[in-house]
C-alpha positions in Angstrom: -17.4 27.6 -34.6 -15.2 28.7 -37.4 -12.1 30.5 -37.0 -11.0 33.1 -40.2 -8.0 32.3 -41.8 -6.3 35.4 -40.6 -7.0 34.4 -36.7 -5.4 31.0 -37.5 -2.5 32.0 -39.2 -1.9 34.8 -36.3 -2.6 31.9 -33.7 -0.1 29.9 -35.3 2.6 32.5 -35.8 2.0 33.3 -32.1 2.9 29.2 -31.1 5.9 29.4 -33.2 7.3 32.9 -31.8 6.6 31.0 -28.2 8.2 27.9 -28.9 11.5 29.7 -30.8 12.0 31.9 -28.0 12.1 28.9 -25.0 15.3 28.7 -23.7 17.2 25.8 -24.5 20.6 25.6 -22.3 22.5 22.3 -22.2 25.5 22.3 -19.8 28.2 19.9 -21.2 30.7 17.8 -18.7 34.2 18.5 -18.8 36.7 15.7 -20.5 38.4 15.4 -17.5 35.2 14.4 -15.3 34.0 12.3 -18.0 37.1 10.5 -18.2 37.4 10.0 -14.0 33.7 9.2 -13.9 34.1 6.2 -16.7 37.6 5.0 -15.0 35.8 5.0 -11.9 32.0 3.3 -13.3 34.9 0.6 -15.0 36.3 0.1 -11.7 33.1 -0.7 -9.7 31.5 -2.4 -12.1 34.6 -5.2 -13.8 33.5 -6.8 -17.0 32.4 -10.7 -16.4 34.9 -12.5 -19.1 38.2 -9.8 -19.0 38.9 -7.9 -22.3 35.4 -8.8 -23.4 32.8 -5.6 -22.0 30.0 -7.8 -24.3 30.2 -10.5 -21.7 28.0 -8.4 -19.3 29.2 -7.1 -15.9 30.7 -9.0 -13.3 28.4 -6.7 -10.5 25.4 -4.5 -11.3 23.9 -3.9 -14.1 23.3 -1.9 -17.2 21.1 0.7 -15.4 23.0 0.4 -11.9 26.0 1.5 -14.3 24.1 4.4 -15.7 23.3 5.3 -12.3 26.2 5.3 -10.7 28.3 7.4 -14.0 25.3 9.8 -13.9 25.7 10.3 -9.7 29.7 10.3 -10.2 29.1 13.1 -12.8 27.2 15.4 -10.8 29.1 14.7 -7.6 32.1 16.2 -9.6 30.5 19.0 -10.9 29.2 20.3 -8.0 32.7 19.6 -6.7 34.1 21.7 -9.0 31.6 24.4 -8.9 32.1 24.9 -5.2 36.0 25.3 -5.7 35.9 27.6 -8.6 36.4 31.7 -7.8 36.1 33.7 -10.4 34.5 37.2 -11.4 31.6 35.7 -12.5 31.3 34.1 -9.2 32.2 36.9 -6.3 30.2 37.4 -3.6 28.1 40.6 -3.1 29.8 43.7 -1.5 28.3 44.2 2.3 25.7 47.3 2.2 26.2 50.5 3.8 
């Protein structure tokens, strides 16, 4: 079974259209919980040889390092989410 030119490009132009209009939101982390999140990862996790982070970690490793950043992240984002009132964020008016 042969398709016509015409139905192709139409099909094609139809998968484009789709794909462009996906949404594509990325939420960023703040520098502030990025830089508590890597004091705290550097904390738990002390290089081996001190001064040297090649050396390898004295506890853990590369993944349980990744892991624990990644859960410190999102702990303080939702920490901060919770605290934060503003008008984007007010609760509904009670119904008459």
């Amino acid at each position: 079974m042969q398709f016509s030119r015409r139905k192709r490009t139409l099909g094609l132009l139809m998968l484009a259209i789709a794909a462009a209009s996906a949404p594509t939101t990325v939420s960023a982390i703040t520098l502030d919980v990025a830089r508590k999140c890597e004091a705290a990862t550097s904390k738990a996790f002390p290089p081996r040889v001190p001064g040297n982070p090649a050396a390898g970690s004295a506890a853990g490793s590369g993944a349980d390092q990744r892991a624990y950043y990644s859960k410190c992240v999102a702990d303080e984002e939702a920490a901060q989410g919770a605290g934060k009132a503003d008008s984007t964020n007010k609760p509904a008016a009670p119904a008459k």
